[in-house]
N, C-alpha and C positions, 0 to 999 in steps of 0.2 A: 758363164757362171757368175752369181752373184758376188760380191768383197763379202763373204760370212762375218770379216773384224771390224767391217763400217755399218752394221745394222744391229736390232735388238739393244740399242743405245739406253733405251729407258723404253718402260711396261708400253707405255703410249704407245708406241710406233705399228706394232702389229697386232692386230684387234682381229682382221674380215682374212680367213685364210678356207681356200678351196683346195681337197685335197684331190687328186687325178689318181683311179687306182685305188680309192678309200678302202675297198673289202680285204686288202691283205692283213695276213697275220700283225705285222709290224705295225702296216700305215693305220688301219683303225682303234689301236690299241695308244697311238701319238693321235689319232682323232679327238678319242675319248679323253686323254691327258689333256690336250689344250683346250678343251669344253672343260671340264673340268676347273682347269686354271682362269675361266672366262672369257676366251676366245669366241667370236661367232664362226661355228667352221659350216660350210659348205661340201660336200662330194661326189664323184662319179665313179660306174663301175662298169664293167657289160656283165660280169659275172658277179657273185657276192656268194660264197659258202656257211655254212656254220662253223661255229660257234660266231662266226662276225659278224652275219647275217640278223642274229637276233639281240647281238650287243649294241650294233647301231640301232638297232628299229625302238630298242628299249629306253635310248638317251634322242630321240628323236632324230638322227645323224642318218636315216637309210634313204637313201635316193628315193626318191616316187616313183622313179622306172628306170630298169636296167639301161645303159647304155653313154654313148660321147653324144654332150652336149653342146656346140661351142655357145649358143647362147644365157650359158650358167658362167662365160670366161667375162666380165667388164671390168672397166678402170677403179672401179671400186674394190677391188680386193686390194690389198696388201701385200699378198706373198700366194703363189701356191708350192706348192708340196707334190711333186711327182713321184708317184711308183713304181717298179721295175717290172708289174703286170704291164703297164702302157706300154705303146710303142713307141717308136722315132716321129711316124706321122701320124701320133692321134691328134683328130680334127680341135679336141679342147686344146692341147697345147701349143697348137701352132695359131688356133687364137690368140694363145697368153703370148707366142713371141711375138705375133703381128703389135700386139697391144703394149710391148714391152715390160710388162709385169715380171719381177722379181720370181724368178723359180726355185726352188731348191729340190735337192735332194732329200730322200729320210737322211744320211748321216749331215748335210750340208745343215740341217736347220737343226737337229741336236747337239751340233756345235754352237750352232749361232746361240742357243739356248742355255748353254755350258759354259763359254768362254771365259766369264767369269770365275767359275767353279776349278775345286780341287779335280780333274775330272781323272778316275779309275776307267780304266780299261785291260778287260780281258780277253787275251788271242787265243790263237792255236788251233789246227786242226781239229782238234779234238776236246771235249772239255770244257770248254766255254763255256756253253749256260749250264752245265752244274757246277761249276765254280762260281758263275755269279750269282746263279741260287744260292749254294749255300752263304757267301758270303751275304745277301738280301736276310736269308734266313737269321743269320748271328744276328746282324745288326735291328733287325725286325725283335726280336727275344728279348732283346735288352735296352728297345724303346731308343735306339741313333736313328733319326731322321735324316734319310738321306733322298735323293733325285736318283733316278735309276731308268733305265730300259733292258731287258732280259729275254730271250727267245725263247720260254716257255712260260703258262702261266703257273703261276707257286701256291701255294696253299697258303691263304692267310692275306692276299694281293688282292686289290680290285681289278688290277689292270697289270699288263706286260709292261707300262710306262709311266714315269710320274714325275714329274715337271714343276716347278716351285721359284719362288724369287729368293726367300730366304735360304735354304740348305746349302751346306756350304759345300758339298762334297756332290758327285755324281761318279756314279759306278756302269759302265756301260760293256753291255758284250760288243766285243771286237767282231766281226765277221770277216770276212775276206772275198767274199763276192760282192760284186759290181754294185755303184752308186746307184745309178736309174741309166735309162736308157739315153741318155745323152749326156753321162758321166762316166768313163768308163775306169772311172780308179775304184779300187777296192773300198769298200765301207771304211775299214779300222783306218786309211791312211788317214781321212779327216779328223780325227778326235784332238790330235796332239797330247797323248796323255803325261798328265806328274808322276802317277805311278800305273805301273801297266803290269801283265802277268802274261808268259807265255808258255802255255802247256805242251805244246808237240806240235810237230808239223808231218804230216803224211800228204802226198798226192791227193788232190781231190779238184771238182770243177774242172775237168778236162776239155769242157767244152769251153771253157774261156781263157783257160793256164794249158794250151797243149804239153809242155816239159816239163818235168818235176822242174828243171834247170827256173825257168820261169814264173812256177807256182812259189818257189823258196824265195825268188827275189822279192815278191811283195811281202814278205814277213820281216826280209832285211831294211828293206821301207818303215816297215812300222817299228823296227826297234828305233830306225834311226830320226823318227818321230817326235819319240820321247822328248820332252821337252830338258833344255840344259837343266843339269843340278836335280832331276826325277830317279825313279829307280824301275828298272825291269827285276820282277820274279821271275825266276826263270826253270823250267824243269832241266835239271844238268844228267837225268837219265835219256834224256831223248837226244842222240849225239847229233843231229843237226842244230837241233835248239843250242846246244851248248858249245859247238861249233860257233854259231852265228853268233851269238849274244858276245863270247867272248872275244870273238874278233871285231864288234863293234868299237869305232873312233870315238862314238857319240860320247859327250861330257856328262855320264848317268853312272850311277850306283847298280851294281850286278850282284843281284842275290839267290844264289841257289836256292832250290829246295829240293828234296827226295821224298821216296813212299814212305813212309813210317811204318813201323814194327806191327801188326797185328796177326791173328791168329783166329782160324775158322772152328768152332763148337760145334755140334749138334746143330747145324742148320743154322748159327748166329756167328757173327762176327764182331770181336773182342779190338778194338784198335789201344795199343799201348799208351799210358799217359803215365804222367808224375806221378800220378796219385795210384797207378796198376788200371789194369784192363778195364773197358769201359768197352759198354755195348751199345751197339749203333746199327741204325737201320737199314742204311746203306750198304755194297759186298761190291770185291772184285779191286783186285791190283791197281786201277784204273781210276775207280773212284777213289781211293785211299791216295793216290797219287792227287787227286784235283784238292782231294781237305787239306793235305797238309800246303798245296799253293795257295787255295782259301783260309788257311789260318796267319800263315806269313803278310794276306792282304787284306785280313781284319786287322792286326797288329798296327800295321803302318796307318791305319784308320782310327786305333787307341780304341781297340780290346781287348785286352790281354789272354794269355794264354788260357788259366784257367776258365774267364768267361768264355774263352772259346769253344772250348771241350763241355762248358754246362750245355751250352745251347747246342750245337753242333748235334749230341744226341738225339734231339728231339726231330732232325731234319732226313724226311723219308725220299726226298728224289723230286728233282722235276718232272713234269707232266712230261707222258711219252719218253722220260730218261729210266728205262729199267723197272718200269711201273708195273705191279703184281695185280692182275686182273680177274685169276679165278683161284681158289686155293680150295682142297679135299682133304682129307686126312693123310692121303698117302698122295700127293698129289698138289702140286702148283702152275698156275700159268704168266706168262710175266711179257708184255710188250715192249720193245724199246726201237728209240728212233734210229738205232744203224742201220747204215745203208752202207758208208765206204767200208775197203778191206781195212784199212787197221780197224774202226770202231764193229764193225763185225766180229774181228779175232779177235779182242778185247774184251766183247758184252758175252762172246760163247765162252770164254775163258772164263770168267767171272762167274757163271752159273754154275759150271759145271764145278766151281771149287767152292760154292757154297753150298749146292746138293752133291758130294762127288760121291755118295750109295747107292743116287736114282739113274734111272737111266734118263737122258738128254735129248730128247726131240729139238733141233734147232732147224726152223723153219725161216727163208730170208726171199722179200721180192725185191727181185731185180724190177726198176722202177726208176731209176734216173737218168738225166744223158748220161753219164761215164761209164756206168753199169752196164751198157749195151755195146759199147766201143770195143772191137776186138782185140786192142791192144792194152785198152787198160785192165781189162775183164783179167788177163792173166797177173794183175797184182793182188785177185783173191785167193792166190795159192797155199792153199793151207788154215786159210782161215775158219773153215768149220770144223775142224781136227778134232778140236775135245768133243766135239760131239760123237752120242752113241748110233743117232740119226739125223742123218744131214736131207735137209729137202730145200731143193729151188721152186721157184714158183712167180712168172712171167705171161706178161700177156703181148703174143706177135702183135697185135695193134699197136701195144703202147708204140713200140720202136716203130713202127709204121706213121705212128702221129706225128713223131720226132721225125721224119721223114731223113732215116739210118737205113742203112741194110740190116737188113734180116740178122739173127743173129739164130742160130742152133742149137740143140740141147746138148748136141755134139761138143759144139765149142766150148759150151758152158762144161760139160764136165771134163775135158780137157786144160779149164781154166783153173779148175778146184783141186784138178789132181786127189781126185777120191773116186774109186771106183765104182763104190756102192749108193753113189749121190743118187737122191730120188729128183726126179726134173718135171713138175705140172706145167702146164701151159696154157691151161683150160680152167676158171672159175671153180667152176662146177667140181670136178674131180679133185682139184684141191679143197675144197670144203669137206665132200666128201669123207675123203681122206684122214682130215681131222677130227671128224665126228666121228667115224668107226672106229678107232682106237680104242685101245684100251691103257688108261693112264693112269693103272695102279704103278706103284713106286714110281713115277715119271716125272720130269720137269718140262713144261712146254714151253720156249724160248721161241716169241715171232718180233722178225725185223724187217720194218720197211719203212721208209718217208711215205709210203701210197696206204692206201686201204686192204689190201692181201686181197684185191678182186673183188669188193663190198663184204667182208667177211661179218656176217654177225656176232661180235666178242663178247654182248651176252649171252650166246649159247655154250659156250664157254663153261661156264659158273655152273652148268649142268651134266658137262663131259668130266669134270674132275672130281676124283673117286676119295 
């Protein structure tokens, strides 16, 4: 691994960077940041999807043809940029080690990028990029320039990432899955944040954290990160967050926060202020829990409260965080990225206590490694409860891709502990299924990291009544 604190010395030093892996979410999004900031970047990919696919092609940045080049790897770059789409023995990178070329990681070179900077960082299972949204958002309303990276893209944002010589501050979401494929520390441990935020911690990533035991060590990593004299926000309702934090030696400032007071209308949601009730776009225990972490980490950034709450109103969710997709008179539909059991029993909770007159259709594809794992499967117990109608929806390939044993419908409803769980397994009949409906007074709740089997979600906007 590179010395991250002996490089980025001055602007000069890295100019020609080739990215390995350019078409992910992240890495093309830190493509178009250092193009941006003047960089000549370079990349490879075998695959490339959309939306990335036409954001590089638009900034001249899209490969000329799928695939590993090692003859795009010479002594003239500077630095590359490894992705965790690569493998251990992709042909380009084992170029760049023959060649000895400086590799990084995405978090390895967003530090290198930072090191000077006030740099924010937000953890937690759960939370994260809409806690860095909204805090992007506050600061975005009231014109603070700041350096940033977030895992969603915002409304109002060119890009997921933005990169800068002068700002003096950088706000970065923490993740906790793996650096790249021959890094194998967590993202958030490299940041070293001044001030940091950590929302909750639930099981998740089983395929690389097998023990909860294991999964909670890398968070005690990152409190103990924190840089001497920094401050952790801390959610003090989540008793392992408040466990850990407070047991930390680390020489840091420990600052709770909790959910704040609010109350559900007619379909709207009232969050409590100074000044009395204040309506906001956002809904769910969950999120009211990440504003009030997001406002404690505007504050320490010098916004004060009441600007927090001006702007805060105007802030509708990250993409893919709860996002409303089709809406009827008597009738809504809303997608969001959960996939783990708490952010499942969280997002169904949430809906069903801001519509609790309609009835709840919550639809969820099992679609990740953990999700198919017999034994993590049963930490979804109970998670689709508030719902009025609970429907799985899985594809035996997928787990066959993963190259997992089979997993059963049996299992699955064995796992949920609800009898009347409806279980697809087949494309086709789950679409079906949703189109034949009838969604007068109903809320449509769909959750997956995958596509729900290619689902067309503008038909959608035509099923709701």
């Amino acid at each position: 691994m590179p010395n991250v604190m002996a490089i980025f010395t001055s602007e000069l030093i890295l100019m020609n960077i080739h990215f390995i892996a350019i078409g992910g979410s992240a890495m093309h999004n830190l493509a178009l940041a250092l193009q941006h900031k003047g960089y000549k970047i370079t990349g490879s990919d075998d695959v490339i999807f959309e939306p990335s696919k036409s954001r590089l092609a638009a900034k001249g940045l899209l490969p000329e043809a799928f695939g590993w080049y090692p003859e795009k790897i010479h002594a003239n770059l500077d630095a590359i940029v490894l992705g965790m789409h690569a493998k251990a023995d992709n042909p380009e990178l084992l170029k760049a080690q023959q060649l000895g070329l400086t590799i990084y990681s995405y978090p390895e070179f967003l530090y290198a990028q930072a090191k000077d900077k006030t740099r924010v960082v937000i953890g937690g299972s759960h939370g994260k990029t809409t806690i860095t949204s909204m805090i992007l958002h506050v600061l975005n309303y009231h014109k603070v320039d700041v350096d940033y990276m977030v895992g969603a893209q915002l409304e109002g944002f060119d890009r997921m990432v933005h990169l800068t010589e002068e700002n003096d501050f950088i706000v970065l979401e923490g993740d906790e899955y793996l650096s790249s494929p021959i890094d194998r520390r967590p993202k958030f441990h490299l940041y070293q944040p001044n001030i940091a935020l950590l929302s909750g911690i639930a099981w998740d990533h089983i395929n690389v954290f097998p023990t909860f035991e294991n999964y909670v060590e890398q968070f005690r990593i990152f409190v103990d990160s924190i840089m001497n004299g920094g401050s952790i926000t801390y959610n003090e309702e989540d008793p392992e967050v408040k466990r850990m934090v407070e047991a930390s030696e680390n020489s840091i400032r420990k600052l709770p926060y909790t959910t704040p007071e609010y109350k559900v209308l007619d379909g709207e949601t009232f969050l409590e202020t100074p000044e009395g009730p204040m309506p906001i776009e956002v809904f769910g225990e969950h999120n009211l829990s990440n504003l009030s972490g997001a406002k404690w980490i505007c504050q320490h950034m010098g916004v004060d409260e009441e600007d927090f709450y001006e702007a805060i109103a105007t802030f509708k969710g990250a993409s893919k965080r709860l996002e409303k997709i089709a809406e009827g008179k008597s009738s809504v539909a809303y997608k969001d990225f959960a996939h783990s059991p708490s952010k499942v029993a969280a997002t169904t909770r949430a809906v069903k206590e801001q519509y609790p007159n309609r009835k709840l259709v919550a639809c969820l594809e099992l679609h990740t490694y953990s999700s198919f794992n017999p034994e993590f499967l049963k930490e979804y117990k109970g998670a689709l409860d508030p719902a009025d109608e609970a429907v799985i929806f899985y594809l035996p390939e997928s787990v066959a891709i993963k190259k997992l044993a089979a997993v059963t419908p049996s299992q699955i409803a064995e796992a949920f502990k609800r009898e009347d769980l409806i279980i697809f397994t087949e494309a086709n009949s789950f679409h079906n299924y949703l189109e034949e409906k009838d969604y007068s007074e109903t809320t449509l709740l769909l959750m997956s990291s995958g596509n729900y089997g290619g689902l067309d979600l503008e038909k959608l906007k035509g099923w709701m009544i």
